[in-house]
C-alpha positions as CSV (number, residue, x, y, z in Angstrom):
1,X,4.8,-18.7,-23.5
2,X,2.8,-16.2,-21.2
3,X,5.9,-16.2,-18.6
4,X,8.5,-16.5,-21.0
5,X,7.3,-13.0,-23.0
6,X,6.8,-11.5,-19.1
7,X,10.6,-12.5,-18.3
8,X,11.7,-10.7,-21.5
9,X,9.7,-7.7,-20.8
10,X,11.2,-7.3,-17.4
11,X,14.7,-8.0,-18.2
12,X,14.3,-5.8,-21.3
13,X,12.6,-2.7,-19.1
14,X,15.5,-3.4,-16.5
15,X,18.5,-2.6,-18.9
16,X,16.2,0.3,-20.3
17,X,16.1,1.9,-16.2
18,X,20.0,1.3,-16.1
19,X,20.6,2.4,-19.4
20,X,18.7,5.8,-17.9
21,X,20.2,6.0,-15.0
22,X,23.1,6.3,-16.0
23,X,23.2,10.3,-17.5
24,X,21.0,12.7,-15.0
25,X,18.3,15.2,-15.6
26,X,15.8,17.5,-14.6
27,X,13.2,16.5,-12.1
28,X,14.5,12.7,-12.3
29,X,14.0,13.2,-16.4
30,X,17.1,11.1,-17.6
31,X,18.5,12.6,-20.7
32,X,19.4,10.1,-23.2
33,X,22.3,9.7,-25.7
34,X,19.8,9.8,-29.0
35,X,18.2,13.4,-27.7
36,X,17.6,15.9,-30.3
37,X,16.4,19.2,-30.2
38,X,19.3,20.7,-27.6
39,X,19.0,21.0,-24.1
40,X,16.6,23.6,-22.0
41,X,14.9,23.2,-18.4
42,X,11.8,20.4,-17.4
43,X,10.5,23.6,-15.5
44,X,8.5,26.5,-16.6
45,X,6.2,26.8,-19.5
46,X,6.0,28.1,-22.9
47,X,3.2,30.7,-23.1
48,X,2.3,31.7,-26.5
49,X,0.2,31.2,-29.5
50,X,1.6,30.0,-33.1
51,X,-1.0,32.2,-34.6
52,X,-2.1,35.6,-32.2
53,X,-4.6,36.3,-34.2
54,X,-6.0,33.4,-32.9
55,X,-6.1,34.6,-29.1
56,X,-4.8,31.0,-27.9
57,X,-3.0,31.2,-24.8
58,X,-1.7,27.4,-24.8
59,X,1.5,26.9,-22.1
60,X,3.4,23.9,-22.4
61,X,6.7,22.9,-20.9
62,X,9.5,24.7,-22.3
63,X,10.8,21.0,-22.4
64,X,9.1,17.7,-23.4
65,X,10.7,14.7,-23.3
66,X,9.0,12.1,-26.3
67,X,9.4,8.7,-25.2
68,X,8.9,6.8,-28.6
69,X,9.2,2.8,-27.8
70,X,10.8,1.8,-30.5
71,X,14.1,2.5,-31.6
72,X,14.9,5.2,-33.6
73,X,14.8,2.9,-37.2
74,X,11.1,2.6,-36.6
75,X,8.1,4.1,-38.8
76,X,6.8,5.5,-35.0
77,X,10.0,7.2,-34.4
78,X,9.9,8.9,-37.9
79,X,6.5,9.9,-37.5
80,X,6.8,11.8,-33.6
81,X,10.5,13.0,-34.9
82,X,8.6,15.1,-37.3
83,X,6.3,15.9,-34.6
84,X,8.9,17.1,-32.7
85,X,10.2,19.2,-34.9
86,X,7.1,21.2,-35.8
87,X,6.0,21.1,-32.3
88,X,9.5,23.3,-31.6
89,X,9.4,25.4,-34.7
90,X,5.6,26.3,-33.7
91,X,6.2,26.9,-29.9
92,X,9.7,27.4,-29.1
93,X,9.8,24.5,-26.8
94,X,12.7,21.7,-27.1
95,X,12.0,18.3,-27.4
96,X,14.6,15.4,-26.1
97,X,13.0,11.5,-27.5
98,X,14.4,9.1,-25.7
99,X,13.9,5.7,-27.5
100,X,12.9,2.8,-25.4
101,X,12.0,-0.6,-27.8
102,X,11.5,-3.5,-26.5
103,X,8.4,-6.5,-26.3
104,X,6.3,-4.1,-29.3
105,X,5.9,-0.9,-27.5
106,X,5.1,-2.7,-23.9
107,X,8.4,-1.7,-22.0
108,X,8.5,1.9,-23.6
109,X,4.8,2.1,-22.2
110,X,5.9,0.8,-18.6
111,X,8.8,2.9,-18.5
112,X,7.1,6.2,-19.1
113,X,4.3,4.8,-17.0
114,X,6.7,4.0,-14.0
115,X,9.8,5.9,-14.9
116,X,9.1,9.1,-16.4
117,X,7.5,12.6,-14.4
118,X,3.6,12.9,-14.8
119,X,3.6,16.7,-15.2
120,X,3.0,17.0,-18.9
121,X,7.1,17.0,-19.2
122,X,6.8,13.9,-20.4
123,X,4.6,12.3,-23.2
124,X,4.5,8.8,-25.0
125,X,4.0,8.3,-28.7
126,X,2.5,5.0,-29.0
127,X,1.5,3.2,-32.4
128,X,-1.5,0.4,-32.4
129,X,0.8,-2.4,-30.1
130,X,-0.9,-1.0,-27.1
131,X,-4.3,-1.9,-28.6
132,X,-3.0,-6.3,-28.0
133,X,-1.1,-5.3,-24.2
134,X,-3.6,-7.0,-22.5
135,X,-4.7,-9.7,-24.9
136,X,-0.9,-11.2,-24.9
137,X,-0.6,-10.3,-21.4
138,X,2.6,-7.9,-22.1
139,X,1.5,-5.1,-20.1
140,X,-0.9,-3.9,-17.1
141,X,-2.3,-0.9,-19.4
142,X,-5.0,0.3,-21.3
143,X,-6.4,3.3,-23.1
144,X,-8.2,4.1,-20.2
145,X,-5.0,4.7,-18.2
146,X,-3.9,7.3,-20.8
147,X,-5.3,10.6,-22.1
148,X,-4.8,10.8,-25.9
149,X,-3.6,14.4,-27.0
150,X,-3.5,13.8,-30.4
151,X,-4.3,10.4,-33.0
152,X,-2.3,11.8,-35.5
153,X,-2.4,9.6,-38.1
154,X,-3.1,6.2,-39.6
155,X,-1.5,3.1,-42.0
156,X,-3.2,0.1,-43.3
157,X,-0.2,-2.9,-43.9
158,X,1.1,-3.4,-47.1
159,X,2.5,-6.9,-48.0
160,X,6.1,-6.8,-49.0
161,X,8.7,-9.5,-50.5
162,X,12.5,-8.9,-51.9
163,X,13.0,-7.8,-55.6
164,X,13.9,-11.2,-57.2
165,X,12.1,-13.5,-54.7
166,X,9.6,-16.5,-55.0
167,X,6.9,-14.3,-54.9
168,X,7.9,-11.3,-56.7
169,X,5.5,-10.3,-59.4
170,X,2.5,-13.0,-57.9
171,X,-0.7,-11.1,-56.8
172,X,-2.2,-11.9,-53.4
173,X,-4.0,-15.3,-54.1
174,X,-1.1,-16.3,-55.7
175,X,0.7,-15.7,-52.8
176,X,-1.6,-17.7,-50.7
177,X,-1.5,-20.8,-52.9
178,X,2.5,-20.3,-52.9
179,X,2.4,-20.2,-48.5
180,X,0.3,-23.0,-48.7
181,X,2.7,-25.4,-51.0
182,X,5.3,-23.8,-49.2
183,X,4.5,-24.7,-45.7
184,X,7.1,-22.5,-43.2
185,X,8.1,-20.1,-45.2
186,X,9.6,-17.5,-43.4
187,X,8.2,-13.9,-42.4
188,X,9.5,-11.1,-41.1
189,X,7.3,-9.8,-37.9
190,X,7.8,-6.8,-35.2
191,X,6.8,-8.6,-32.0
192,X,3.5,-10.4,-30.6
193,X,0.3,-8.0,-31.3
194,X,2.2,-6.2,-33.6
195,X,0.5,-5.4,-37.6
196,X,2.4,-7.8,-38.8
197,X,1.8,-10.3,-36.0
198,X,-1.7,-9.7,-36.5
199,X,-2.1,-10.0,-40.4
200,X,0.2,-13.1,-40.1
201,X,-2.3,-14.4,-37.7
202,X,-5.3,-14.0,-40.3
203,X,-4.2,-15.5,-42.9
204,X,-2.9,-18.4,-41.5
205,X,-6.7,-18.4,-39.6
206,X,-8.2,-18.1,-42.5
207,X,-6.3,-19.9,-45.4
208,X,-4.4,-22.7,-43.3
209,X,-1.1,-21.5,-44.0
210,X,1.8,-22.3,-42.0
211,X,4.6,-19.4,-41.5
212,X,7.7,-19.5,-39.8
213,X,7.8,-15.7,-38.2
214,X,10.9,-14.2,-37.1
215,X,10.5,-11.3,-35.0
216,X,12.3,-7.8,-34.9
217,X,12.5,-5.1,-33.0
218,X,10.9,-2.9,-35.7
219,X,9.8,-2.1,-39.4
220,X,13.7,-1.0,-40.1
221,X,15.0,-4.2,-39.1
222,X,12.6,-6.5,-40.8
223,X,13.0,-4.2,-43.9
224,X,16.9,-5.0,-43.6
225,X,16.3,-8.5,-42.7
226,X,14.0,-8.7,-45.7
227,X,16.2,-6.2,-48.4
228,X,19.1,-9.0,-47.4
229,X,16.6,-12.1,-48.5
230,X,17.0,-13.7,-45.1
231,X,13.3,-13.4,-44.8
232,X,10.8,-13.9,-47.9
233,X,7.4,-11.7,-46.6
234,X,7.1,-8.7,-44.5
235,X,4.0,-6.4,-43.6
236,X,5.2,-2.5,-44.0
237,X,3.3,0.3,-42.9
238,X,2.9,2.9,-45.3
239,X,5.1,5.9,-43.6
240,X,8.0,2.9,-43.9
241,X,6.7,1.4,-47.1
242,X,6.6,3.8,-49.5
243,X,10.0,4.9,-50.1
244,X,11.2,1.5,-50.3
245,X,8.6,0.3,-52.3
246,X,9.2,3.3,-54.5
247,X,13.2,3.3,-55.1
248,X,12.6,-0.6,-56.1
249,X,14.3,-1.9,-52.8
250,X,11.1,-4.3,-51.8
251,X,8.4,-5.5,-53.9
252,X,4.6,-4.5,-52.6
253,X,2.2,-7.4,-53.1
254,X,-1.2,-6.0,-51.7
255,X,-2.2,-3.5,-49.2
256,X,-4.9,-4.8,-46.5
257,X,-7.3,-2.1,-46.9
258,X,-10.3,-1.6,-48.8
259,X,-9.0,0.8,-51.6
260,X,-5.8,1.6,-52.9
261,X,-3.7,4.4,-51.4
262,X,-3.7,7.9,-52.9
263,X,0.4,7.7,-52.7
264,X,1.0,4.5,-53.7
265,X,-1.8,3.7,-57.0
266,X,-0.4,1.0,-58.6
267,X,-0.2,-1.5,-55.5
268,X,-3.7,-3.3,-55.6
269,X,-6.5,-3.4,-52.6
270,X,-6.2,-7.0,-51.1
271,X,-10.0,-6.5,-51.3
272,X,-9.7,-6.6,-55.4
273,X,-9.0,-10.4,-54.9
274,X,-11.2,-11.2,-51.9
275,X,-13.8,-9.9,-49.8
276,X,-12.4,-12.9,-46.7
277,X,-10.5,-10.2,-45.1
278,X,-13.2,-6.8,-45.2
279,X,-14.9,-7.5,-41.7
280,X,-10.9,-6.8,-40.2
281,X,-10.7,-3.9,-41.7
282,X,-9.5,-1.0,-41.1
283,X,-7.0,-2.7,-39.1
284,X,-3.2,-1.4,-39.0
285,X,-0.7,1.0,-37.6
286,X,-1.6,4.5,-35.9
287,X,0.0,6.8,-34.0
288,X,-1.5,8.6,-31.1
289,X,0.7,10.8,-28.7
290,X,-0.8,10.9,-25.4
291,X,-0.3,11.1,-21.3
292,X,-0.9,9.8,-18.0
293,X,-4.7,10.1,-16.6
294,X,-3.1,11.6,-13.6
295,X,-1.4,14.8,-15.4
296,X,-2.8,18.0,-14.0
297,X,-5.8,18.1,-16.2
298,X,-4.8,22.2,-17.0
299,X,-1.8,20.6,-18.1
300,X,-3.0,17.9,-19.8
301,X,-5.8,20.4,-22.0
302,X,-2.5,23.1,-22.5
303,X,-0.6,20.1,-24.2
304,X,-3.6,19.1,-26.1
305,X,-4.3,22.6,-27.4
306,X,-1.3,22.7,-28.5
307,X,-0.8,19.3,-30.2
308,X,-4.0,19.7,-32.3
309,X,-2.4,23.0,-33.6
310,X,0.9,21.2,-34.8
311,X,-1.3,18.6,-36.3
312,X,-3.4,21.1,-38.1
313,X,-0.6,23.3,-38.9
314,X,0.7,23.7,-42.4
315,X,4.3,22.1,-41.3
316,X,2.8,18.4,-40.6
317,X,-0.3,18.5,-42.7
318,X,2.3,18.8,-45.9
319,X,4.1,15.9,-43.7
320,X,1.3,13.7,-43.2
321,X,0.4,14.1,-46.9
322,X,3.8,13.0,-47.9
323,X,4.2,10.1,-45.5
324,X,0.9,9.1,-44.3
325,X,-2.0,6.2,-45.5
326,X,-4.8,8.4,-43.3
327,X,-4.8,11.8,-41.5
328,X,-6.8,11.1,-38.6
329,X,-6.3,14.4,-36.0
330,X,-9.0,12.7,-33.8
331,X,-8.5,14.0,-30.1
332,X,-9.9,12.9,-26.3
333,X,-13.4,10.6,-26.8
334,X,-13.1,10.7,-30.7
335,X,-9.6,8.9,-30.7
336,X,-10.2,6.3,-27.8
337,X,-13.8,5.6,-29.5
338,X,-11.5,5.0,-32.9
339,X,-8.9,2.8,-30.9
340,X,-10.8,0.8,-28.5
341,X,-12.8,-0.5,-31.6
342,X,-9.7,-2.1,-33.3
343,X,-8.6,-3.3,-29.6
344,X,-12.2,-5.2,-29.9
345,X,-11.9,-6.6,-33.3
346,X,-8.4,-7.9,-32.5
347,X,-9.0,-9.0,-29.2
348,X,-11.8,-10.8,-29.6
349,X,-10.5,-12.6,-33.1
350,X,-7.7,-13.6,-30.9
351,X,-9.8,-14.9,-28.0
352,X,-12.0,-16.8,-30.0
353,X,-8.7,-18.4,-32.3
354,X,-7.6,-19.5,-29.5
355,X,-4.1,-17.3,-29.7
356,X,-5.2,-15.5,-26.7
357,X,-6.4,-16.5,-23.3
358,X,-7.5,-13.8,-21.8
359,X,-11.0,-12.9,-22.0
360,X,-11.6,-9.4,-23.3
361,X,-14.3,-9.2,-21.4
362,X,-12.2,-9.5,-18.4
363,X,-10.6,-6.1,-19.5
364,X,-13.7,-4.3,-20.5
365,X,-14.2,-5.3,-24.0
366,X,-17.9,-5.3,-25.4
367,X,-18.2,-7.6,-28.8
368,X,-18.1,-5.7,-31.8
């Protein structure tokens, strides 16, 4: 399984390099079809401050290419898109996303690690796949080879059928007694480590259910996948979720999280029917925009300056509030120390499930 997934990954991160290759840019930058934000230079800087009152003097690139790896249907590529777009009106700088999916976020990772420019003209906006890399052996990295600018936000899962299904209208521990009747019932998933993978992973840990998961390349495929009926479960975050769930177009079950959500108050806490899944909690999808270790570290503190403004700016606080389970803003130590934790949790309930055979120790894991 170990060198089957690898042989994906490298075939998948191959056709991604000749895919780039094949329009040119700046300082070896390629410039993909799905670009927004119009064109400028990879050199220079943007000096400025979006408030000089302030007395900031952040510079940035006066182009910053966000590689987002997943494609452009995905709840991480909605979330940095927005990004983007307050990042330009606040700075004046363009941003170009290139969109590289492919293994859950491992061959977008190795491409910017081995294909994009290190100079802060570059940055990857990565979701909570990265936190499994090395547990499912997808990828050689880890938080400690990346400098987090900005943990933006977070999402705790919410369980998800079709509007007319088997399990429309049952509560969770209906549900469970329905997957265990139903032995190989099918789920939508996003890949191996993904949310989905993981909750899927739980519960059949935990209750002795059997599922039959069918994997996609992200939330807007298993959401069309599961819209269609072809699959009966999904696990949505809530940036994905909640407009579906709220034009009627899937069915919310539960969320996996302590409490109900603020924006969505009549879907029930999984933890109003059972206090099993508490010690995993929170566990789910966040986003987190960071950089090489080896950016110029003035660079690397310019680009953080100024993604902490964005993030505390009016523009994506009204945005996060709209489309977000958890503003987070956490930065440097703060955001690893958040991250690494729910690496732990998940690596070591894999480890010891017998899913994964890598020792988290091995990578630098302590027991939580």
């Amino acid at each position: 399984m170990k060198r089957y997934v690898k042989k994906i990954l490298a075939s998948a991160l191959a056709l991604a390099m000749l895919a780039g290759l094949s329009a040119c840019g700046n300082s070896g930058q390629q410039t993909p079809s799905n670009s927004g934000g119009g064109s400028g230079a990879n050199s220079g800087s943007v000096s400025g401050s979006p408030d000089s009152s302030q007395g900031q003097t952040a510079s940035i690139p006066k182009e910053i290419t966000f590689v987002i790896p997943y494609s452009d249907t995905s709840g991480t590529n909605t979330v940095w898109r927005a990004f983007g777009a307050a990042l330009e009106e606040m700075y004046g700088t363009t941003v170009v996303y290139e969109n590289q999916a492919g293994a859950n976020g491992a061959v977008g990772a190795t491409y910017y690690m081995t294909q994009s420019p290190h100079d802060g003209s570059a940055v990857v906006c990565m979701s909570e796949s990265t936190t499994l890399f090395k547990a499912n052996d997808l990828a050689d990295y880890t938080y400690d080879d990346f400098e987090p600018l900005i943990l933006l936000s977070a999402n705790c899962g919410i369980l998800v059928t079709y509007p007319g299904s088997p399990m429309d209208g049952m509560n969770f521990t209906e549900v469970i007694t329905y997957l265990q009747q139903h032995p190989g019932t099918t789920v939508g998933g996003t890949g191996v480590g993904s949310m989905c993978w993981l909750w899927y992973q739980i519960l059949q840990n935990i209750y002795g259910i059997e599922l039959n998961v069918i994997d996609f390349n992200d939330s807007g495929e298993g959401n069309t996948q599961l819209m269609g009926g072809h699959i009966e479960l999904f696990v949505n975050g809530y940036t994905s979720g909640r407009p579906l769930i709220e034009a009627g177009s899937v069915s919310a079950i539960c969320v996996f999280g302590k409490e109900r959500l603020a924006g969505l108050p009549e879907v029930p806490s999984v933890s109003e029917y059972t206090e099993e899944l508490d010690k995993y909690m929170p566990n789910g999808s966040f986003f987190v925009a960071e950089v090489s270790k080896d950016v110029p570290a003035e660079m690397t503190q310019a680009l953080r300056e100024a993604f902490v403004n964005v993030a505390e700016g009016d523009t994506m606080q009204a945005w996060c509030k709209d489309n977000n389970g958890e503003y987070l803003g956490l930065t440097g130590d703060a955001a690893n120390e958040y991250m690494k934790h729910q690496q732990a949790v998940n690596s070591y309930l894999l480890y010891d499930a017998g899913i994964s055979s890598v020792d988290p120790a091995s990578y630098g894991m302590t027991r939580p």
